[in-house]
Backbone as CSV, one residue per row, in Angstrom:
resi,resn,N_x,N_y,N_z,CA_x,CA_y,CA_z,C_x,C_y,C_z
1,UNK,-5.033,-24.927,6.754,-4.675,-24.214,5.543,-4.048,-25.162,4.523
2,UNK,-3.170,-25.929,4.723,-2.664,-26.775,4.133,-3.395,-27.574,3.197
3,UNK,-4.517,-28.640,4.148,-5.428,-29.302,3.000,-6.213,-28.773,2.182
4,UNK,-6.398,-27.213,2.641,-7.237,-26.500,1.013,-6.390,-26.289,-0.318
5,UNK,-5.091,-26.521,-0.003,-4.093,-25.911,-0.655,-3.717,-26.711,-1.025
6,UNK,-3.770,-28.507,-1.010,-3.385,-29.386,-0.956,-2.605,-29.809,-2.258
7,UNK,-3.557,-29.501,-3.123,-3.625,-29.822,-4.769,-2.814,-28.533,-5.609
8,UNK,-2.340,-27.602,-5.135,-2.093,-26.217,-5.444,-0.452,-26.971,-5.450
9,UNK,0.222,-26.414,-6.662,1.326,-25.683,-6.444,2.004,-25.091,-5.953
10,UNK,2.782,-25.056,-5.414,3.182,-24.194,-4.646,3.973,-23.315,-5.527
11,UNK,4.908,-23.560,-6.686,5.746,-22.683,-7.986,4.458,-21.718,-8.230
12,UNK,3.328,-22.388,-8.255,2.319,-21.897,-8.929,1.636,-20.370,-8.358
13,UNK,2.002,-20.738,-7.064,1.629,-19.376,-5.896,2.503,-18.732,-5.672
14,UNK,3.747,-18.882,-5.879,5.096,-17.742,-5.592,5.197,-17.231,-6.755
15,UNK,4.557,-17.424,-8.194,4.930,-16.765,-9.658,3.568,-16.052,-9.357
16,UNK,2.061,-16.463,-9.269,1.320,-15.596,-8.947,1.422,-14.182,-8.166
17,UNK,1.979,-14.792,-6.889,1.936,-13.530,-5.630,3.036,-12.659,-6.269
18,UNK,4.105,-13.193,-7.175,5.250,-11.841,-8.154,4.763,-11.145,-8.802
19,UNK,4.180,-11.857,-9.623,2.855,-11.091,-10.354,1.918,-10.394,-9.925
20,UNK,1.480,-10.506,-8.744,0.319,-9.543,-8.515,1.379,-8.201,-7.387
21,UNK,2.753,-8.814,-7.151,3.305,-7.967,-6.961,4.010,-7.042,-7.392
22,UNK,4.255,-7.283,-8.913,5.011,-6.324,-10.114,3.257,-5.362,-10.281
23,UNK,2.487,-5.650,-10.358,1.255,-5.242,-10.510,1.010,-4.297,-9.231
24,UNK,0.623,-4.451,-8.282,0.371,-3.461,-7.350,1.772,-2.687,-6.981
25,UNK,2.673,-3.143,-7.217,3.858,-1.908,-7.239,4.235,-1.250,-8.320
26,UNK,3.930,-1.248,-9.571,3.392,-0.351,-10.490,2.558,1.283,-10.185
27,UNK,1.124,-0.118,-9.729,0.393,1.134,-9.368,0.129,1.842,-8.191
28,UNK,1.010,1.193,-7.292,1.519,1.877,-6.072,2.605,3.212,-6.331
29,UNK,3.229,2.973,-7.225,4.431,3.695,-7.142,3.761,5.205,-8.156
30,UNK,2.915,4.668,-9.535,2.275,5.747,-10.065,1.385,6.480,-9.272
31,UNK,0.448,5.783,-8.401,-0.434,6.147,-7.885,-0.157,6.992,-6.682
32,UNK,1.330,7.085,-6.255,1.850,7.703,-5.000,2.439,9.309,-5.372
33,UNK,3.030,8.773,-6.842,3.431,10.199,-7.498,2.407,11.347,-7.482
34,UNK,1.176,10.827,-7.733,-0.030,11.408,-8.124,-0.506,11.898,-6.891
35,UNK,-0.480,10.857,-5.980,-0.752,11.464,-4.134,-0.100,12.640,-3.703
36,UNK,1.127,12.448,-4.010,2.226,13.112,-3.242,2.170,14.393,-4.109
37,UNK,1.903,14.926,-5.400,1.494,16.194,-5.889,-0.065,16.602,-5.788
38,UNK,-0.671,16.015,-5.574,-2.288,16.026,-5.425,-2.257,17.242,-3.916
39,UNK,-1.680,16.164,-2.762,-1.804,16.315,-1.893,-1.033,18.001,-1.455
40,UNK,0.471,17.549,-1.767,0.911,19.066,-2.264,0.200,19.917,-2.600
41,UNK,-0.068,19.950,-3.158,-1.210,21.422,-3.751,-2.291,21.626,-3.048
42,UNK,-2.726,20.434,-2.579,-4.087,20.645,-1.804,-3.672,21.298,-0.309
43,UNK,-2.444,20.458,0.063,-1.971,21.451,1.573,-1.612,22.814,1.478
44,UNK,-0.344,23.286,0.482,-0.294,24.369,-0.275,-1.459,25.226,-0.034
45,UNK,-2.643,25.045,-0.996,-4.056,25.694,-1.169,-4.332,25.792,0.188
46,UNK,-4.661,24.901,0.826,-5.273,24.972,2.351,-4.339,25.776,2.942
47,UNK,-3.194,25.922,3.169,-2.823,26.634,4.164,-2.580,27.764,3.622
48,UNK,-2.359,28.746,2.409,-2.317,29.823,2.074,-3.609,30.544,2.778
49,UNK,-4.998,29.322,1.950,-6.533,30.221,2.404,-6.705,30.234,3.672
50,UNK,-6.047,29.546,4.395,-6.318,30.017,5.985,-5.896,30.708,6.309
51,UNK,-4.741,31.796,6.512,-4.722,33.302,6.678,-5.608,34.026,6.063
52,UNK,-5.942,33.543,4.700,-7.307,35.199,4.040,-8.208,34.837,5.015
53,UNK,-8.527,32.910,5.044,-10.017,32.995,5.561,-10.219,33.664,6.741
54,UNK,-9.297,33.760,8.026,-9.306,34.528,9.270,-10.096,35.878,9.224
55,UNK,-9.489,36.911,8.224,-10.288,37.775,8.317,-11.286,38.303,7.260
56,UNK,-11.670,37.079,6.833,-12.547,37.125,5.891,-14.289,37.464,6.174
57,UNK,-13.935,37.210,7.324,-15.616,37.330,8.115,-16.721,35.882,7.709
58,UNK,-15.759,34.560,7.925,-16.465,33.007,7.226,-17.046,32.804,8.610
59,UNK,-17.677,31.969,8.486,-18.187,31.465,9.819,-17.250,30.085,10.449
60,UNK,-17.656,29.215,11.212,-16.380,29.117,11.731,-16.272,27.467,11.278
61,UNK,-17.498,27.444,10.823,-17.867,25.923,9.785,-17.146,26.013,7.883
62,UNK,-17.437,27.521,7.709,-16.776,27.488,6.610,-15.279,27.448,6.828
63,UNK,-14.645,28.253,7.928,-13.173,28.189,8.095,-12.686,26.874,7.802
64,UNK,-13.219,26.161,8.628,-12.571,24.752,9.272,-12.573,24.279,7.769
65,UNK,-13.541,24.268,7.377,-13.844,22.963,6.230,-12.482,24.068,4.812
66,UNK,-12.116,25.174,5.124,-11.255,25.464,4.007,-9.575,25.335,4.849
67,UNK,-9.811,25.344,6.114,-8.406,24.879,6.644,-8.261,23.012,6.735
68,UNK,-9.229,22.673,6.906,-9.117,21.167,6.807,-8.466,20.774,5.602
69,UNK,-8.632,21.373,4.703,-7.631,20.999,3.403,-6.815,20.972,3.448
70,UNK,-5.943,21.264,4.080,-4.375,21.389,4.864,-4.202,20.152,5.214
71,UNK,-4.925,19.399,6.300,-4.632,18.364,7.244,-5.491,17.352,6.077
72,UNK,-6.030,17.603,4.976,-6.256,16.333,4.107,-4.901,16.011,3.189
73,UNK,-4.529,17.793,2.615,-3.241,17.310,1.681,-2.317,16.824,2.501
74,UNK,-1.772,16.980,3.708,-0.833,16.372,4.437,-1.096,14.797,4.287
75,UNK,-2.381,14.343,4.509,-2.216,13.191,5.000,-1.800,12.323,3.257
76,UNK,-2.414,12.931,2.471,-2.334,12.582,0.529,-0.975,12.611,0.806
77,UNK,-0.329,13.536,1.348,1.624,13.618,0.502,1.760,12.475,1.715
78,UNK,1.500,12.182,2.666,1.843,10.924,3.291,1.483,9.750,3.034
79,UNK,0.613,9.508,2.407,0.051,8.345,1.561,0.957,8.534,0.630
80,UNK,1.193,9.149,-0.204,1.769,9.734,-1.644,3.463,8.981,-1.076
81,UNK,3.894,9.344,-0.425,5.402,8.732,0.175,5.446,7.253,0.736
82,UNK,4.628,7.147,1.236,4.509,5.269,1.473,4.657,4.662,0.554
83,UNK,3.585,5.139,-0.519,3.410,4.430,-2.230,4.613,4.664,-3.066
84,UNK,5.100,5.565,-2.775,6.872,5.914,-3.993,7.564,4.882,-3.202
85,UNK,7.958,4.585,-2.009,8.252,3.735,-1.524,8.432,2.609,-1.593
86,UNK,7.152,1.991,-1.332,6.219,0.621,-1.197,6.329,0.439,-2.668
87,UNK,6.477,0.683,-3.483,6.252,0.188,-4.798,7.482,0.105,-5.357
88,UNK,8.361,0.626,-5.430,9.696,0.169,-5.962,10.494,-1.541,-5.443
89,UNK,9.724,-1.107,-3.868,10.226,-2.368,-2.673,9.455,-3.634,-3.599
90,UNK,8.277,-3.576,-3.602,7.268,-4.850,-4.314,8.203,-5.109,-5.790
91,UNK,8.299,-4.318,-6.124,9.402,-4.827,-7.670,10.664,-5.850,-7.185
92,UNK,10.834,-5.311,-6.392,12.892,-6.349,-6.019,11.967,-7.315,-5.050
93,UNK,10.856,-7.352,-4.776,10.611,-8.596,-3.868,10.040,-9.927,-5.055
94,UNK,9.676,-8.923,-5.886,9.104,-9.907,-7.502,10.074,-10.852,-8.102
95,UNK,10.678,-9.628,-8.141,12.263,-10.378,-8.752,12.724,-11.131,-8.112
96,UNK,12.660,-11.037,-6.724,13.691,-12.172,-5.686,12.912,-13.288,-5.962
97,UNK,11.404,-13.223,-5.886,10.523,-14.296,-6.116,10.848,-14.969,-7.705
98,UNK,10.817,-14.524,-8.502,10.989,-14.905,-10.174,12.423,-15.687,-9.915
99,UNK,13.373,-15.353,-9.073,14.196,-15.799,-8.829,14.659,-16.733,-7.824
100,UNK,13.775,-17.096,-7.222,13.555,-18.615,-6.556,14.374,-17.907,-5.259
101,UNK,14.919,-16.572,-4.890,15.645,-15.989,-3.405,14.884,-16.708,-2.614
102,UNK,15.732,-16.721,-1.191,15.420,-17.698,-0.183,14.642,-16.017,0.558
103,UNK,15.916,-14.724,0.595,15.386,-13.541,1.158,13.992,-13.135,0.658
104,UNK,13.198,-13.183,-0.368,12.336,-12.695,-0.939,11.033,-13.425,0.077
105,UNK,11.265,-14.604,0.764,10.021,-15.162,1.073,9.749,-13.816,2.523
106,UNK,10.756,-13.314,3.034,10.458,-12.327,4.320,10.328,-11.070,3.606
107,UNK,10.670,-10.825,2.409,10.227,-9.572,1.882,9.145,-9.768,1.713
108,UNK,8.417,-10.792,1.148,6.999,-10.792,0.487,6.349,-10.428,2.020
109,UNK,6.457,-11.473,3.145,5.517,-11.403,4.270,5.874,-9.686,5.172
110,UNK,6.821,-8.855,4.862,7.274,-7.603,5.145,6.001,-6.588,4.328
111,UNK,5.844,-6.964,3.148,5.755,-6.173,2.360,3.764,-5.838,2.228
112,UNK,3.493,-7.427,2.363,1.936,-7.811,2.469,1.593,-7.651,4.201
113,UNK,2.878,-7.455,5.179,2.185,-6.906,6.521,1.412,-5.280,6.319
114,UNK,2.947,-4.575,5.789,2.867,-3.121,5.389,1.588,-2.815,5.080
115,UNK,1.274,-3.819,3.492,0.085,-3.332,2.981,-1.725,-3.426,3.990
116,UNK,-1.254,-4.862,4.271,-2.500,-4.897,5.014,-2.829,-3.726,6.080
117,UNK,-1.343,-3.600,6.789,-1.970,-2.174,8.187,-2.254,-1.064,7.327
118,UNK,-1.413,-0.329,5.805,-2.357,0.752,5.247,-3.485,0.229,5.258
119,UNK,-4.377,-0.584,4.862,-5.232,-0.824,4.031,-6.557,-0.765,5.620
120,UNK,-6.176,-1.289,6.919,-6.740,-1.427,7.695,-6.722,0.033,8.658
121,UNK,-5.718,1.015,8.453,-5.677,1.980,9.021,-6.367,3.091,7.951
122,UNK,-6.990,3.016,6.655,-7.937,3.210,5.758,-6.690,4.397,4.935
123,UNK,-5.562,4.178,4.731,-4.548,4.841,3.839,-4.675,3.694,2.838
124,UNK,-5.307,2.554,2.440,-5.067,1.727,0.841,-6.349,2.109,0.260
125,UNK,-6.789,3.339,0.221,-7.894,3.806,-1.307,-9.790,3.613,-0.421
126,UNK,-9.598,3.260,1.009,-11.015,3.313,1.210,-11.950,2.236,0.900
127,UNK,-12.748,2.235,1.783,-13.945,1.641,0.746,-13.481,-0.354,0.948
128,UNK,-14.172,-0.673,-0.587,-14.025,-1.996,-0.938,-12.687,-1.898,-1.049
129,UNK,-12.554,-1.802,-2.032,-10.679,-1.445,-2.056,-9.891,-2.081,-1.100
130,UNK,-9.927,-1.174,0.175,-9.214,-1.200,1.211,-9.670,-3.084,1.949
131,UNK,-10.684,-3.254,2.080,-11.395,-4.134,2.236,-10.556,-5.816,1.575
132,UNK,-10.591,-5.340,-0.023,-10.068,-6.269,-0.736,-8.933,-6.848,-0.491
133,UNK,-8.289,-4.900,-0.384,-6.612,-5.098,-0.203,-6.231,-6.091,1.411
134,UNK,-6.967,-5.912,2.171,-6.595,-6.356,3.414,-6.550,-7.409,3.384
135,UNK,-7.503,-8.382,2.873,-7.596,-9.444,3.146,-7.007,-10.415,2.233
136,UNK,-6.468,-9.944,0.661,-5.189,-10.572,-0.191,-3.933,-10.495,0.662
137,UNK,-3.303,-9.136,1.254,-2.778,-9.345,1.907,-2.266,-9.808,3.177
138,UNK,-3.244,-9.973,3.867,-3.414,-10.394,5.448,-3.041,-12.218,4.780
139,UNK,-3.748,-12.751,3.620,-3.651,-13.866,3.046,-2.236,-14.427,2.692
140,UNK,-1.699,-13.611,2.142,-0.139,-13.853,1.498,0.853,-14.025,2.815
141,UNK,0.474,-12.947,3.758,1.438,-12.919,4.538,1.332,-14.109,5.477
142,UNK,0.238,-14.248,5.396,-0.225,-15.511,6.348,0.841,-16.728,5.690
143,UNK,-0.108,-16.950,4.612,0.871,-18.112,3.753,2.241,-18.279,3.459
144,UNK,2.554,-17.347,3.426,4.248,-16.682,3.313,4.732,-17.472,4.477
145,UNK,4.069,-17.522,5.747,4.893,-17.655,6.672,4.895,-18.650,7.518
146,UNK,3.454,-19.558,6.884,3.116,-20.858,7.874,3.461,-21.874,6.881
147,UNK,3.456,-21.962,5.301,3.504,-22.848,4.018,4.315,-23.196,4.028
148,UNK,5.177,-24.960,4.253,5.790,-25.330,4.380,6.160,-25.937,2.844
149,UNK,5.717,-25.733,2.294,5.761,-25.865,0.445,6.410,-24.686,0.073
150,UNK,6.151,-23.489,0.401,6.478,-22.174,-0.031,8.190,-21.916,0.665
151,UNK,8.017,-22.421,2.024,8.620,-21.646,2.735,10.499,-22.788,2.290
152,UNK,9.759,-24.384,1.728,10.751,-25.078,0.823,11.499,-24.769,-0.260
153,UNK,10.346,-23.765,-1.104,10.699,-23.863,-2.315,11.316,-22.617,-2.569
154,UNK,11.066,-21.829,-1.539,12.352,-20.505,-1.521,13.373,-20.683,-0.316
155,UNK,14.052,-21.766,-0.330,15.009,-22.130,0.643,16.421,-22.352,-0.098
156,UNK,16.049,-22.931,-1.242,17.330,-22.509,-2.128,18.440,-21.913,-2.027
């Protein structure tokens, strides 16, 4: 890892990784608000219609698929709470970083573990996405913690 990195900065990669961490904790933290009422309503909805649907005379494919909305909004307001979370945390780990903290280098590799297991347990958005997210973060945390340039220059 080292000799790819050889020529790299290392100032240059701890102001980046702040930056892309004021950035995804932004839209972690908006994007969780939005989960966490999305999801609300959708569990809400789901579990009201599953008492009508009972004796509604649905079949037992339509039931499921209008009670499953229940166990989708649950899992949204639980995504939705990681992200209110997780995103305030990525801000004070930015800052520790902007600020040369020696603590910020175990927040960053804390913070890019977190993300990578959402992202691999398919709670970071699915898809490419999730894909992307894993492997920036699986990256940072890596580097965070073997970079003997990095791990110098927040020793301060």
């Amino acid at each position: 890892m080292s000799q790819m990195l050889s020529g790299v900065d290392r100032e240059g990669i701890i102001k980046a990784v702040a930056i892309y961490l004021v950035v995804v904790g932004i839209l972690s933290f908006c994007g969780g608000i939005a989960l966490f009422g999305i999801g609300g309503m959708a569990g809400i909805f789901g579990a009201g219609t599953a008492a009508i649907v009972d004796e509604s005379g649905l079949t037992a494919e339509e039931r499921a698929a209008v009670t499953g909305l229940a166990g989708v909004g649950a899992l949204a307001m639980i995504q939705g709470i990681i992200s209110v979370v997780l995103g305030p945390v990525m801000l004070v780990v930015a800052y520790g970083l902007f600020q040369r903290k020696a603590w910020a280098r175990q927040g960053v590799i804390i913070v890019a573990v977190v993300g990578a297991v959402l992202s691999l347990i398919g709670l970071g958005g699915g898809g490419l996405t999730s894909i992307v997210t894993l492997v920036i973060d699986a990256f940072i945390a890596y580097l965070f913690m073997t970079d003997e340039g990095i791990k110098t220059a927040l020793s301060r």
